[in-house]
VEXFI-282576 format. One record per atom (N, C-alpha, C, O): atom name; x, y, z. Coordinates in Angstrom, 3 decimals, always signed. Layout:
VEXFI-282576
  atom         x         y         z
    CA         X         Y         Z
...
This chain:
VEXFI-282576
  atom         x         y         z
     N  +145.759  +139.994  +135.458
    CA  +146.281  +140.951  +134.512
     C  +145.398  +142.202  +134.540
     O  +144.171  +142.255  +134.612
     N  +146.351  +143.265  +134.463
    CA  +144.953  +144.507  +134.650
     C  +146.127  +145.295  +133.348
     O  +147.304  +145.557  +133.101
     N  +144.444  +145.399  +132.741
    CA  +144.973  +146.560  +131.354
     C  +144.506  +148.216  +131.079
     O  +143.294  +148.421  +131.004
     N  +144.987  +148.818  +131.002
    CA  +144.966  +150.373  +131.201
     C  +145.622  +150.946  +130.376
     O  +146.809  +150.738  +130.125
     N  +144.650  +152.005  +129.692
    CA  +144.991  +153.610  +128.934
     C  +146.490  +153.893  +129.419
     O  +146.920  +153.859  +130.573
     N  +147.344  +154.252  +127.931
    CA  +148.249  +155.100  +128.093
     C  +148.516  +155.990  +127.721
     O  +148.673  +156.182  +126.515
     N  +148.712  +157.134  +128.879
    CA  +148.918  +158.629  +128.807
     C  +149.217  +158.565  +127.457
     O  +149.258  +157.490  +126.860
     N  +149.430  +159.644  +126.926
    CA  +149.875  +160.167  +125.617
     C  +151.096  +160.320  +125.696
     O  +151.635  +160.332  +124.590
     N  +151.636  +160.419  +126.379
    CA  +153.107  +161.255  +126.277
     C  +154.137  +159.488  +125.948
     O  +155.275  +159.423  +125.485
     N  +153.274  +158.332  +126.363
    CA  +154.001  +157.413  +126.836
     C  +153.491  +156.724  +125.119
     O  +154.175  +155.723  +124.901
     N  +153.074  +156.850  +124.616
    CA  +152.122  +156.219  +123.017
     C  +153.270  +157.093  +122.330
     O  +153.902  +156.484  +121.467
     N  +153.629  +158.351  +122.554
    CA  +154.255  +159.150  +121.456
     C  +156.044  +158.761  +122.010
     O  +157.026  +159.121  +121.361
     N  +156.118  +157.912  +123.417
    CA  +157.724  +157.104  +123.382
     C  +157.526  +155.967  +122.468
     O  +158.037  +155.807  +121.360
     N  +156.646  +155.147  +123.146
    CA  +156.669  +153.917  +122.090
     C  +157.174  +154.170  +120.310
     O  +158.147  +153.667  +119.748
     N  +156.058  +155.187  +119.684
    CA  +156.299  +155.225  +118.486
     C  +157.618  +155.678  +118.415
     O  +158.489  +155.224  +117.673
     N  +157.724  +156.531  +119.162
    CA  +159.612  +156.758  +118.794
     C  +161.102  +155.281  +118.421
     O  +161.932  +154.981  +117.563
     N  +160.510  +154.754  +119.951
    CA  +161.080  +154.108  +119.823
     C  +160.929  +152.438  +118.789
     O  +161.744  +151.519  +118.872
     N  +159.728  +152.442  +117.920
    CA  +159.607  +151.097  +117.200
     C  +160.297  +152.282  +115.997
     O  +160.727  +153.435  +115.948
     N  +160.041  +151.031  +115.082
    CA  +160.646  +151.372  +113.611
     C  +159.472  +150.328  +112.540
     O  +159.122  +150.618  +111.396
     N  +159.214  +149.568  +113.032
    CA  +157.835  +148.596  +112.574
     C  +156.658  +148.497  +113.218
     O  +156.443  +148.377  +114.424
     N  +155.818  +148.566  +112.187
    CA  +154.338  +148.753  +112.687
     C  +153.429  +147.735  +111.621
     O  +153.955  +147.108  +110.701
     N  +152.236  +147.712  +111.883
    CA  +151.609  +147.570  +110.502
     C  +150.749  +148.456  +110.654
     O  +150.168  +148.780  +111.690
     N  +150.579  +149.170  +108.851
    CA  +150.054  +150.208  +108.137
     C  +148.365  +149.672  +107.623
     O  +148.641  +149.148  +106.544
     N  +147.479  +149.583  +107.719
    CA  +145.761  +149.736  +107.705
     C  +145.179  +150.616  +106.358
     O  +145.218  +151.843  +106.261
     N  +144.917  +150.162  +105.875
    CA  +144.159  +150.615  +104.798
     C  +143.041  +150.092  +104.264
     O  +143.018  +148.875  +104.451
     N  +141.733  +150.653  +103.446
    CA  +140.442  +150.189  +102.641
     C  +140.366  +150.881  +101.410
     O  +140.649  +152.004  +100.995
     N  +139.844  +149.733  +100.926
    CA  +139.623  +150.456   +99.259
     C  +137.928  +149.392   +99.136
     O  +137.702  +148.196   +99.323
     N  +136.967  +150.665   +98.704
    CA  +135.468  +149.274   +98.423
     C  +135.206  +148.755   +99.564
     O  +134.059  +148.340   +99.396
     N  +135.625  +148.396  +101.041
    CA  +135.174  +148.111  +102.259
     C  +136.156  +146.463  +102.337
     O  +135.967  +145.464  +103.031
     N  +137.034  +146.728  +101.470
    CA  +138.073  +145.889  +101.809
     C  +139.099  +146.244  +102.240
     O  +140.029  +146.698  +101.573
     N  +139.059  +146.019  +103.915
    CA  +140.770  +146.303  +104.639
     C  +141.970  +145.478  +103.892
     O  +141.765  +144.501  +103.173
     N  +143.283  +146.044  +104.187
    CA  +144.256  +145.673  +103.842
     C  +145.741  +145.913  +104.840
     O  +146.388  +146.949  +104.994
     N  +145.900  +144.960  +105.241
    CA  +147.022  +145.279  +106.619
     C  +148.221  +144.740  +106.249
     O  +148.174  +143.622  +105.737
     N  +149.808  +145.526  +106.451
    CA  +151.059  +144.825  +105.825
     C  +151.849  +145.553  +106.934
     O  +151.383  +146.426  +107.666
     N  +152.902  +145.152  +106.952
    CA  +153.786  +145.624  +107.809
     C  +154.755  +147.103  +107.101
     O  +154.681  +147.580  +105.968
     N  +155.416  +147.426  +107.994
    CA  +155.750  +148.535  +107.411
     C  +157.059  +149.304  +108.292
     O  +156.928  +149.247  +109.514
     N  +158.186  +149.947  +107.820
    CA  +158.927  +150.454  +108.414
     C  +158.399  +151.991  +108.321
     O  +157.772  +152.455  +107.368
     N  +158.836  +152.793  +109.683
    CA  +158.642  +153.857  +109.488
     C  +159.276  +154.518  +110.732
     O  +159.487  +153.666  +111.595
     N  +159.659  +155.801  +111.113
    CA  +160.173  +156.799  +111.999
     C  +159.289  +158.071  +112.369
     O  +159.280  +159.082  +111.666
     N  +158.498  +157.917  +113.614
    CA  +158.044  +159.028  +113.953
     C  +158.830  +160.263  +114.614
     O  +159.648  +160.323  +115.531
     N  +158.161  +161.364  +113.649
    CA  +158.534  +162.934  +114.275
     C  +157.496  +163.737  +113.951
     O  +156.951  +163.817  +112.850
     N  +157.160  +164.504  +115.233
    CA  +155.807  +165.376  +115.433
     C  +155.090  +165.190  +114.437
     O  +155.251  +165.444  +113.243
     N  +153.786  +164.444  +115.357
    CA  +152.620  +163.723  +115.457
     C  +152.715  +163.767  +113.462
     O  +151.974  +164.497  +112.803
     N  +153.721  +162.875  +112.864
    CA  +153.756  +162.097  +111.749
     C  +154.671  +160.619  +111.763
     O  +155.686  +160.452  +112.440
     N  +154.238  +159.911  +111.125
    CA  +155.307  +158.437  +110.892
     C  +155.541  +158.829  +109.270
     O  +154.730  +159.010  +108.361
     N  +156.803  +158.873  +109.307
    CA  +157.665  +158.766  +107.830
     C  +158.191  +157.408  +107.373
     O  +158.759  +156.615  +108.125
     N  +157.887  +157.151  +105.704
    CA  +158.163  +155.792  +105.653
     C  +158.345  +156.032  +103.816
     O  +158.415  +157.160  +103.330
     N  +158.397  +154.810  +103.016
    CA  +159.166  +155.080  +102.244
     C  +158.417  +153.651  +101.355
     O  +157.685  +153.094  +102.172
     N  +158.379  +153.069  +100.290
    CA  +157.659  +152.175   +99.354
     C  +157.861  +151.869   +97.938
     O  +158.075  +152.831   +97.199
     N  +157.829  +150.673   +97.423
    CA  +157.532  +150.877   +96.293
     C  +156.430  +150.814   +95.852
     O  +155.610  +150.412   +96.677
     N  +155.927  +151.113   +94.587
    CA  +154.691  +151.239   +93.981
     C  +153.982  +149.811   +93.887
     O  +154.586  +148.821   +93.473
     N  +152.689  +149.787   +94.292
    CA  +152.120  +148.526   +94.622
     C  +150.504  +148.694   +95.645
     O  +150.118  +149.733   +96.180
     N  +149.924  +147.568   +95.669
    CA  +148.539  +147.773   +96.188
     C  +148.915  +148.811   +97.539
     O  +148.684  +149.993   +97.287
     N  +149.330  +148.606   +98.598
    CA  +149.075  +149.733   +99.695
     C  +149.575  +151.345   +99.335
     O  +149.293  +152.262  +100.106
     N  +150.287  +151.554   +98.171
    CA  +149.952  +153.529   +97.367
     C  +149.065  +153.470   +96.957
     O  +148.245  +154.357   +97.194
     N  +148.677  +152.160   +95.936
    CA  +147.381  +152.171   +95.487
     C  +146.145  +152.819   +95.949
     O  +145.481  +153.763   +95.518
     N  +146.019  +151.900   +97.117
    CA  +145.344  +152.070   +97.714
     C  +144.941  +153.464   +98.491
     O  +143.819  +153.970   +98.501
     N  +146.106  +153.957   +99.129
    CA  +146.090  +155.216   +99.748
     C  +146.198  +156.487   +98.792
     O  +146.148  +157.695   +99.023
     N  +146.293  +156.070   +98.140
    CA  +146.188  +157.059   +96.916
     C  +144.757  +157.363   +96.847
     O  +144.354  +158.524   +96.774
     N  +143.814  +156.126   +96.874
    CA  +142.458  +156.362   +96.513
     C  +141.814  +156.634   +97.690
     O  +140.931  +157.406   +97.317
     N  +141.681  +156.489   +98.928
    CA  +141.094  +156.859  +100.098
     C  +142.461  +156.889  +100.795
     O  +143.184  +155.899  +100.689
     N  +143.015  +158.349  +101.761
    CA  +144.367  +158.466  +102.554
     C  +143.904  +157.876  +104.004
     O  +144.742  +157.738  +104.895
     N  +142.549  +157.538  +104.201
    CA  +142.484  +157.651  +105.632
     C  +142.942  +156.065  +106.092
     O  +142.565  +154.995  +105.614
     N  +143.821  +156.311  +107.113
    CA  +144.707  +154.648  +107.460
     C  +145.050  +155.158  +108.556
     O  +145.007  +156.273  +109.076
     N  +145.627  +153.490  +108.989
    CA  +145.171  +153.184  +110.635
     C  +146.490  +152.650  +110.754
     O  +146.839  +152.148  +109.686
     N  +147.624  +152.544  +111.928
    CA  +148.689  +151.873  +112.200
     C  +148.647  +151.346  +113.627
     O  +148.105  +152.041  +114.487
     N  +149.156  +150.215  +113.929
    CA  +149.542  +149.952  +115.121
     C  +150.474  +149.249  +115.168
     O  +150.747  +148.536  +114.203
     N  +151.283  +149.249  +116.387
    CA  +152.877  +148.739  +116.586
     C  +152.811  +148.379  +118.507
     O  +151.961  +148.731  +119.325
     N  +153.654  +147.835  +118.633
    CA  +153.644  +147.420  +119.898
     C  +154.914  +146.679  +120.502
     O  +155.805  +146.246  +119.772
     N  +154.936  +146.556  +121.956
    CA  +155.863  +145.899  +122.437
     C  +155.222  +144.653  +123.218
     O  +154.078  +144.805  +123.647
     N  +155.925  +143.339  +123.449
    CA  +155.450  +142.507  +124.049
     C  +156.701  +141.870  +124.712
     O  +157.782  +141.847  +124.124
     N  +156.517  +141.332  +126.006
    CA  +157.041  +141.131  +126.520
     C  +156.657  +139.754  +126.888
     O  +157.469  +138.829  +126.893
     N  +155.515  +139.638  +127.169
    CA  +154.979  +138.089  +127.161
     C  +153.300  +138.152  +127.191
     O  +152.883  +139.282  +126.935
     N  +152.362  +137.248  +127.429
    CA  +151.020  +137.668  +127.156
     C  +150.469  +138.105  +127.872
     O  +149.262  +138.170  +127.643
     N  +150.911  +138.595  +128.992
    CA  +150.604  +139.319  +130.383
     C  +150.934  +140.626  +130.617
     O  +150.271  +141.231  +131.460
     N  +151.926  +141.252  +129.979
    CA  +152.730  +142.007  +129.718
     C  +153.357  +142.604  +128.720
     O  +154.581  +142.543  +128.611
     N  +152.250  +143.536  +127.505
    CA  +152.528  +144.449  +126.864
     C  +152.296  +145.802  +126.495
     O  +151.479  +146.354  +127.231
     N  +152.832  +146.619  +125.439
    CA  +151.705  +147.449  +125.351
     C  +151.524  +147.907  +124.043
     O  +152.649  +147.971  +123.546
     N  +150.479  +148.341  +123.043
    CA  +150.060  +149.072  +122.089
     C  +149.781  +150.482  +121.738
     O  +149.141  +151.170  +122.532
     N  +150.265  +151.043  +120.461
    CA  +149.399  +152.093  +120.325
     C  +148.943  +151.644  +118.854
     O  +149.184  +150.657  +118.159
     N  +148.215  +152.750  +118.698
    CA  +147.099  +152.663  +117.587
     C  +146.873  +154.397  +117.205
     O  +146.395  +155.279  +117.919
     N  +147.607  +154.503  +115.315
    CA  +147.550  +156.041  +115.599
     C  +146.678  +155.730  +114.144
     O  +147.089  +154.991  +113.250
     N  +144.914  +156.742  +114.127
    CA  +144.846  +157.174  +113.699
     C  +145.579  +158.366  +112.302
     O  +146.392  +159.236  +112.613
     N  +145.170  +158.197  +111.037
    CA  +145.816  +159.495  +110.488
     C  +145.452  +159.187  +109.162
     O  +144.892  +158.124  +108.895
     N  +145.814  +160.304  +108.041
    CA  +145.656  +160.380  +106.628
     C  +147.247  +160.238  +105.953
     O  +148.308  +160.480  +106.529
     N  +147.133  +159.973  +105.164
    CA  +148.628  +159.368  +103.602
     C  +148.491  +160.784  +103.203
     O  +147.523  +161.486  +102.911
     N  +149.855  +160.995  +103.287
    CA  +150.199  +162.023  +102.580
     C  +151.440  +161.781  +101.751
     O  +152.508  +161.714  +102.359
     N  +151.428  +161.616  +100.190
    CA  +153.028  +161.797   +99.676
     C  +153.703  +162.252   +99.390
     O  +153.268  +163.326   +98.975
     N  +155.044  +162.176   +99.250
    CA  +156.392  +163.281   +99.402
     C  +156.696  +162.977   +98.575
     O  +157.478  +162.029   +98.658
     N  +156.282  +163.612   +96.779
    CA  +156.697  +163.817   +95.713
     C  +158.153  +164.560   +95.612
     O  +158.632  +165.555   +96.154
     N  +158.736  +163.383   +94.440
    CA  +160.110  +163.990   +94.208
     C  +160.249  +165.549   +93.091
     O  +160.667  +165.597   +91.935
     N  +159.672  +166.809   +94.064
    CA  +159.242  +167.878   +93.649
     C  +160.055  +169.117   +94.606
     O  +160.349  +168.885   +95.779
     N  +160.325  +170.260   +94.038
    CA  +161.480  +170.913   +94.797
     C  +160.187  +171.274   +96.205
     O  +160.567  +171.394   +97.370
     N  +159.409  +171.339   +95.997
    CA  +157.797  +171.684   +96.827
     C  +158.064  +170.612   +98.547
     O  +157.897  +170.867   +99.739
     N  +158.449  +169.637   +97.917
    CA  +159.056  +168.356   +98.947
     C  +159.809  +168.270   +99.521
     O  +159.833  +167.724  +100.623
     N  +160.789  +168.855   +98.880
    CA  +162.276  +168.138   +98.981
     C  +162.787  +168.521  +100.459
     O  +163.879  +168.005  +100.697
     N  +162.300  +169.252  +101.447
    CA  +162.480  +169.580  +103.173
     C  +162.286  +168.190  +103.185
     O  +163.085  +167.300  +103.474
     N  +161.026  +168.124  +102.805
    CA  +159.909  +166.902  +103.898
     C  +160.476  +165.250  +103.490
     O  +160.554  +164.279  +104.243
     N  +160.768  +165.336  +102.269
    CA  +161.414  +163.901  +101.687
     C  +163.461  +163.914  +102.285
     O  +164.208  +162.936  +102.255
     N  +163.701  +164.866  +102.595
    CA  +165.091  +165.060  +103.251
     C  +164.810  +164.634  +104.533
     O  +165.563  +163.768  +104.979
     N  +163.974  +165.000  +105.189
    CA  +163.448  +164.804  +106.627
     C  +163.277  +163.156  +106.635
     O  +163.983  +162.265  +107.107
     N  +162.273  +163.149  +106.048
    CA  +161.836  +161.328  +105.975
     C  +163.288  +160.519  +105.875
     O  +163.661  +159.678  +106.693
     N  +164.019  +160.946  +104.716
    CA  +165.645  +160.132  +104.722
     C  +166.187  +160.055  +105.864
     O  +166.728  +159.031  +106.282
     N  +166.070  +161.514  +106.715
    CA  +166.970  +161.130  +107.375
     C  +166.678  +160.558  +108.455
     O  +167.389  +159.849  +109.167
     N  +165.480  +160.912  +108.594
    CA  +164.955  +159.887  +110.147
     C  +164.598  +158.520  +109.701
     O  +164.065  +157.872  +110.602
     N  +164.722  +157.941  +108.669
    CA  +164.694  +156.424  +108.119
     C  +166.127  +156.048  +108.418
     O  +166.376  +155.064  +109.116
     N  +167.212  +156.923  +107.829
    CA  +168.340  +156.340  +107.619
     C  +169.170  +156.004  +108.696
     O  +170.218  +155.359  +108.643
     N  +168.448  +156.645  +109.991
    CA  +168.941  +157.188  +111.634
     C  +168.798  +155.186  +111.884
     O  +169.490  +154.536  +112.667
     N  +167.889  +154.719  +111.108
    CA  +167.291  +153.256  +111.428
     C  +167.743  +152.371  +111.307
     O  +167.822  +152.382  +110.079
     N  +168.425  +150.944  +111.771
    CA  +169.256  +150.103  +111.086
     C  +168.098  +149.531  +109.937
     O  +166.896  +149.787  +109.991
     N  +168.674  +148.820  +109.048
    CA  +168.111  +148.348  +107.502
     C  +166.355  +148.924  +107.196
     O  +165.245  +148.435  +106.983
     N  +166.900  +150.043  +107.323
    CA  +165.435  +150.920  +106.798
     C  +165.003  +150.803  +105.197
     O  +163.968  +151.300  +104.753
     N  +165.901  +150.113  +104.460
    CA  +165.922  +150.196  +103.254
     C  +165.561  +149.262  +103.019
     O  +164.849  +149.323  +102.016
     N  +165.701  +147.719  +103.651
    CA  +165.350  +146.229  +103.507
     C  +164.135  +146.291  +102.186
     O  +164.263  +146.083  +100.979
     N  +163.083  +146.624  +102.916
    CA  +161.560  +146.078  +102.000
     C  +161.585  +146.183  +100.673
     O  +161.351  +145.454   +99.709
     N  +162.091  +147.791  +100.963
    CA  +162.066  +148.054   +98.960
     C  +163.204  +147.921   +98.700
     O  +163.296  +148.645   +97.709
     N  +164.682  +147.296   +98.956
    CA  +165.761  +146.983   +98.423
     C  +165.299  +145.029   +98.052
     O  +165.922  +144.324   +97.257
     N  +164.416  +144.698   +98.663
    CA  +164.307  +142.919   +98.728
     C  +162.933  +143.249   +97.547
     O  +162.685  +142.291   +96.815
     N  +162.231  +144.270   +97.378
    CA  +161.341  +144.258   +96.094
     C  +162.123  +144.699   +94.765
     O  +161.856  +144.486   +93.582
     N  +163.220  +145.410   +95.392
    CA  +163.463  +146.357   +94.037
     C  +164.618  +144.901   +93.282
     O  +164.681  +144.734   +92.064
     N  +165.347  +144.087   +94.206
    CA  +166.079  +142.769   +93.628
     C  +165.174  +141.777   +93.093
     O  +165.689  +141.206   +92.132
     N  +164.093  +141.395   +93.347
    CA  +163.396  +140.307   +93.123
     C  +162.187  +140.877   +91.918
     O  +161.126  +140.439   +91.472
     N  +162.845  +141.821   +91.754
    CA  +161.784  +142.679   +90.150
     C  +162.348  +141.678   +88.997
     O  +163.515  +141.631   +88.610
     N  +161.531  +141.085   +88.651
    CA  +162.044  +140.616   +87.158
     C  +161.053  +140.515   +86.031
     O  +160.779  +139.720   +85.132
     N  +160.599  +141.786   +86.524
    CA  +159.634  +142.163   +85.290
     C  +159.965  +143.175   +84.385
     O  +159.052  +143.833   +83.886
     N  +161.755  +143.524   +83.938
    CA  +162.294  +144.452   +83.425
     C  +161.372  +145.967   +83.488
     O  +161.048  +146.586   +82.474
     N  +161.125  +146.285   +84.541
    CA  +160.639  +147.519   +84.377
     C  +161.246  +148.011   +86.137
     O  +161.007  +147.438   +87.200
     N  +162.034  +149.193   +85.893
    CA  +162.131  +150.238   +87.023
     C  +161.021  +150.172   +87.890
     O  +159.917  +150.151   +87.346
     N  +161.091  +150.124   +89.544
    CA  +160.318  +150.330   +90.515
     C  +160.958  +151.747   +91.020
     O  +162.098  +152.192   +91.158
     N  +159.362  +152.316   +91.263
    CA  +159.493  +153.560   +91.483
     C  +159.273  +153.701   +93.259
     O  +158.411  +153.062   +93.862
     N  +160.170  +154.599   +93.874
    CA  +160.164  +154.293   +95.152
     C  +159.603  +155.673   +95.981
     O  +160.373  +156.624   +96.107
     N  +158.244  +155.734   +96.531
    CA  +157.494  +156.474   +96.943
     C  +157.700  +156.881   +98.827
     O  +157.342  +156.219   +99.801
     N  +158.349  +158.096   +98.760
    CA  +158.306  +158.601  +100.049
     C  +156.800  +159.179  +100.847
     O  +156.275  +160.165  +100.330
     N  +156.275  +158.698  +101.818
    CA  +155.028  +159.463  +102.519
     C  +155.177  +159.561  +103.993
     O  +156.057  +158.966  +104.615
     N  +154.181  +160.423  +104.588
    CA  +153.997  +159.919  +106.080
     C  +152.720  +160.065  +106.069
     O  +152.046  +160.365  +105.083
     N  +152.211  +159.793  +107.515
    CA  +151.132  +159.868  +107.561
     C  +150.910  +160.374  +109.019
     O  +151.378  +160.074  +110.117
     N  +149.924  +161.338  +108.521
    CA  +150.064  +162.818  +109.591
     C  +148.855  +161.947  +110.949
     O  +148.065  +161.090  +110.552
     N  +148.884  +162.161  +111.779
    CA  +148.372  +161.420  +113.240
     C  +147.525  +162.223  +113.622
     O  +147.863  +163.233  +114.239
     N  +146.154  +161.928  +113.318
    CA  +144.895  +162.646  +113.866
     C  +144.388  +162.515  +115.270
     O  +143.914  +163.400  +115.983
     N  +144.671  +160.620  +115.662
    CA  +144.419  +161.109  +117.116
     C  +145.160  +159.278  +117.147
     O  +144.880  +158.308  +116.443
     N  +146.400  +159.476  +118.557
    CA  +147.016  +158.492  +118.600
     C  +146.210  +157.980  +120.470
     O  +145.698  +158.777  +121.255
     N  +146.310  +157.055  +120.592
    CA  +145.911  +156.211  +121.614
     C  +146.696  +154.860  +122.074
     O  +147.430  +154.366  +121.219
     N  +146.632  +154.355  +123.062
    CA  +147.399  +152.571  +123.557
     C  +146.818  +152.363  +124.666
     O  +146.086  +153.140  +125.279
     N  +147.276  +150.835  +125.071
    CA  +146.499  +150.402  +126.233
     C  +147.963  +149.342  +126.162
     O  +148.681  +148.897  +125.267
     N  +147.895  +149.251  +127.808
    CA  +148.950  +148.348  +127.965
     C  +148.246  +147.266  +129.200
     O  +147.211  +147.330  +129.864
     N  +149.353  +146.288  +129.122
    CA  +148.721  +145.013  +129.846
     C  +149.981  +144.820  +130.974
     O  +151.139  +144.983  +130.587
     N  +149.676  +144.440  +132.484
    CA  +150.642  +144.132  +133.248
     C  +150.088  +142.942  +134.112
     O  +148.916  +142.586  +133.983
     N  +150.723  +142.491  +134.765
    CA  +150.576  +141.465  +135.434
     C  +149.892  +141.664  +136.991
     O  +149.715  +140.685  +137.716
């Protein structure tokens, strides 16, 4: 098996083409890793949440880590890994491009809505979940792939 750096141009197909990743975060020097839907467009991933430990969290330190990948078998895959900071897309007229944008490149997605439609049903704590649009802007993206 020989594993090797991938160009950039080929890290910024991948992300195009996933829709799941998992999202990286610390709060106190405790990581926190969950999966996550999201749609990249220039060097950002747009994604969408309800309120809960990973806003929490990025709320209090933005700097987070994602990686997503394809596998094909254990000989044969590849990764990227994008660096970047949380940024959120308040429901504010200030937003409303960037939270239109995020919709629509979520909605381009089959069941982009799943996570927070399967949190927002299984609420039975009579209180409204509030559903938080962000992306997170890509400071420096990288992958390595594996072939046979």
């Amino acid at each position: 098996m020989v594993i090797e750096d991938l160009p950039r141009d080929t890290c910024i197909d991948l992300l195009a083409r996933k829709r799941l990743g998992r999202l990286a975060c610390a709060q106190k020097g405790q990581p926190y890793v969950t999966p996550f839907f999201f749609a990249y467009h220039s060097e950002a991933l747009y994604s969408f949440s309800t309120l809960g430990q990973k806003i929490a969290w990025m709320r209090l330190n933005p700097l987070v880590c994602v990686e997503t990948d394809e596998i094909e078998s254990p000989q044969h895959w590849a990764s990227v890994i994008v660096f970047g900071h949380y940024e959120e897309l308040p429901a504010t007229a200030e937003f409303e491009p960037e939270r239109k944008l995020a919709h629509s490149l979520l909605k381009a997605r089959p069941i982009w809505w799943e996570p927070g439609y399967a949190k927002l049903a299984s609420n039975d704590q009579g209180r409204a979940l509030e559903l938080v649009h962000f992306r997170i802007h890509a400071t420096r993206i990288s992958g390595r792939r594996a072939r046979p």
